[in-house]
C-alpha positions, 0 to 999 in steps of 0.5 A: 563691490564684488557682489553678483547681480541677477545689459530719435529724433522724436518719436516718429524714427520708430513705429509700434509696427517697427519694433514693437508696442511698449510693454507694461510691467508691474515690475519698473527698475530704476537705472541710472545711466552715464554716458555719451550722447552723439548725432549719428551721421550714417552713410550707406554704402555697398563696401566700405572705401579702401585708403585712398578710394572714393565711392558713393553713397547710397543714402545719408541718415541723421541719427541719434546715438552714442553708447550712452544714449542708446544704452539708456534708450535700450533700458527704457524700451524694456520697462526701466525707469531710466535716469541719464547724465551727460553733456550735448552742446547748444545746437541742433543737434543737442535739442533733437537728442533731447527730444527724443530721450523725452519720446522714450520717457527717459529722465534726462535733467542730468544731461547738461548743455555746454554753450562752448563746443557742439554736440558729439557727432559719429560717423558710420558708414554701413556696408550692405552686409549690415557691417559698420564702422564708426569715427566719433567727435566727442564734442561736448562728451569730451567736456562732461564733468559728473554732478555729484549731488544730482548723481547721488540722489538718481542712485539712491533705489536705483538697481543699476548704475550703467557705465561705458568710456566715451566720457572722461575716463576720470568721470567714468570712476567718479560715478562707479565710486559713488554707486559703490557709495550707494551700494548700486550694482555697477555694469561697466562696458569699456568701449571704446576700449582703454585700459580700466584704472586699478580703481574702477576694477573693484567697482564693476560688478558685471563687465560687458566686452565684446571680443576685441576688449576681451582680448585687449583687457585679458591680454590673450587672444579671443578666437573662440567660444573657450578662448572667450571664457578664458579671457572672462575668467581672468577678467573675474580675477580683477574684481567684476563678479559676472563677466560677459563676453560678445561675439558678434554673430556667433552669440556670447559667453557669460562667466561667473564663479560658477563657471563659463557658460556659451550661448550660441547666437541667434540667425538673422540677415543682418542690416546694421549691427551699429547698436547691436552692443549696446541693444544687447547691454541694455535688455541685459541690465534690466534683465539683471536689475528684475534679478533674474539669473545671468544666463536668462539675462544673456538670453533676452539680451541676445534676443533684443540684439538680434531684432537690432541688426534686422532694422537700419539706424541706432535707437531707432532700431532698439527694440521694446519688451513686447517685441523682444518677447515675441521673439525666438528663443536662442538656442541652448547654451553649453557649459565650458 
C-alpha cells in the first residue's frame, strides 16, 4: 500500500499541571494500535555501571510502558480515538496497565490477558544525563497471537494502523495485511530492530527509524543530517511512501517522493529520553491521520518529544495536544 498519508498507572502518574489539560477536537481520528505492553522498572543512576561494576541507585520507579502502550497513550493525549491490541499477564502488573490505558480512554478489549506467563517487564536505567538503556522481558508480549475478527472491525474507518516489533514478527505481518485488506494507512516503527519480511515492505506506508535502524535496514552508515536521507531514500525504494528518520537531539529527516527534507531539533535539558520515540511517533500519526502534510507532522512530532525528554518516566512524561501547542516551534527545516 504505497500511498502517501497526510506518529500510568492511573491517572494520577500525570497531572494537568504536568503535561498539559487534554484538548477537545472536533476532528477525533481512529488508530489502531498494535503492539507491546511492558511495566517499566526505572533505575536512576548518575552513570550507568561499567561491565563488572556496581553502583547505586538513586531511585526505583515502577512505570508503564513498552512501545505499544505508549505509542497508543501518545495517540490519545493528542485527540485520537485510540484502539489497542496486545497481551499482559494475570498479575499485577497487567491490571495497573490496564488501569491506566482506561485513564487515557483508550480502548483496550483487544488487550487479551495470558493466565500462563507474567506481564512484560523493561529494565531501564537512566543516567542523569537523560540517557537511557533498556533490557526487556517480553512475557506475555512474546505470546500474542492477533484476533483477526476483533482487528478487522477496529480497522474499518480507522486512519492509521500503528505497528512496531516487540511482538512476534509474524503477528506484526498479519495485522499490516489486513490494514492493507482495509485499506488503512500503515506507520511501521521497526524496534527493536530486525530485518522486515519481503512481505511487510509493501505494506508500510510511512516508516519511523531512528538512526541505528536507518542504518541496519539501509545498509549504509548514518552519521549525518545527508547520510539520514540517503538511508530514507533507499528505504523508499523497498515500498513505504514517507520515510522518517530520527536523530536524537539533533532533530529528523523526513523524505518522501519530493525529496528529503532536515528538520533541526528543538534544545531542551534532557531528563529521560526513554519515550521520546515513541512520543514523537504518536503526535506524528495523528498529525498524519488529520491529513496534514509530512513535515508539519514531523514538526508537532518534534514538538511532543521535546516536552518528553524534560519530564522523568515513559507515559507519564507523554504530552497532550494543548500542551504540545503551547510549545515552541522548531526551527526551520532545509531541503537535502
Amino acid at each position: 500500500m504505497n500511498t502517501t498519508t497526510h506518529t500510568n498507572a492511573a491517572a494520577t502518574l500525570h497531572t494537568d499541571t504536568d503535561i498539559g489539560t487534554k484538548a477537545i477536537d472536533t476532528s477525533t481520528p481512529r488508530i489502531t494500535v498494535v503492539g507491546s505492553l511492558n511495566m517499566d522498572l526505572v533505575l536512576q543512576v548518575a552513570l550507568a555501571p561499567e561491565a563488572g561494576e556496581t553502583v547505586l541507585a538513586d531511585g526505583l520507579h515502577l512505570i508503564p510502558g513498552g512501545k505499544g502502550g505508549n505509542q497508543a497513550v501518545a495517540c490519545a493525549r493528542q485527540g485520537a480515538q485510540v484502539h489497542l491490541f496486545g497481551r499482559v499477564g494475570n498479575d499485577a502488573y497487567g491490571h495497573t496497565l490496564r488501569a491506566g490505558l482506561d485513564a487515557d480512554g483508550i480502548n483496550h478489549q483487544g488487550v487479551q490477558t495470558d493466565a500462563d506467563t507474567t506481564t512484560g517487564v523493561a529494565a531501564i536505567t537512566v543516567e542523569a544525563t537523560g540517557q537511557n538503556r533498556i533490557v526487556v522481558v517480553p512475557g506475555a508480549n512474546g505470546r500474542f497471537v492477533l484476533d483477526s475478527t476483533a482487528l478487522a472491525a477496529a480497522l474499518q474507518g480507522a486512519q492509521a494502523l500503528v505497528l512496531q516489533f516487540e511482538i512476534p514478527l509474524p503477528q506484526v505481518l498479519a495485522a499490516a495485511q489486513h490494514a492493507g485488506a482495509a485499506g488503512c494507512p500503515v506507520l511501521l516503527n521497526p524496534s527493536p530492530i530486525q530485518p522486515l519480511p519481503d512481505a511487510l515492505w509493501p505494506l508500510v506506508d510511512t516508516l519511523v527509524v531512528n538512526e541505528v535502524e536507518a542504518a541496519a535496514l539501509a545498509g549504509v552508515a548514518v552519521a549525518t543530517p545527508q547520510d539520514a536521507a540517503t538511508a530514507a531514500q533507499a528505504l523508499r525504494t523497498r515500498g513505504p511512501a514517507q520515510v522518517v528518520v530520527t536523530l536524537g537531539a539533533a532533530g529528523a529527516v523526513a523524505a518522501d517522493a519530493a525529496g528529503s527534507r532536515y528538520h533541526p531539533g528543538i534544545k531542551v535539558r534532557a531528563v529521560d529520553t526513554t519515550a521520546a520515540g515513541d512520543t514523537f511517533l504518536g503526535a506524528l500519526a495523528v498529525a498524519l491521520a488529520r491529513s496534514e502534510p509530512l513535515d508539519t507532522a514531523v514538526r508537532e512530532g518534534m514538538r511532543a518529544a521535546a516536552l518528553c525528554v524534560t519530564q522523568a518516566g515513559a507515559q507519564p512524561s507523554i504530552p497532550t495536544r494543548a500542551a504540545v501547542a503551547q510549545s515552541p516551534q522548531p526551527p526551520d527545516w532545509t531541503p537535502l
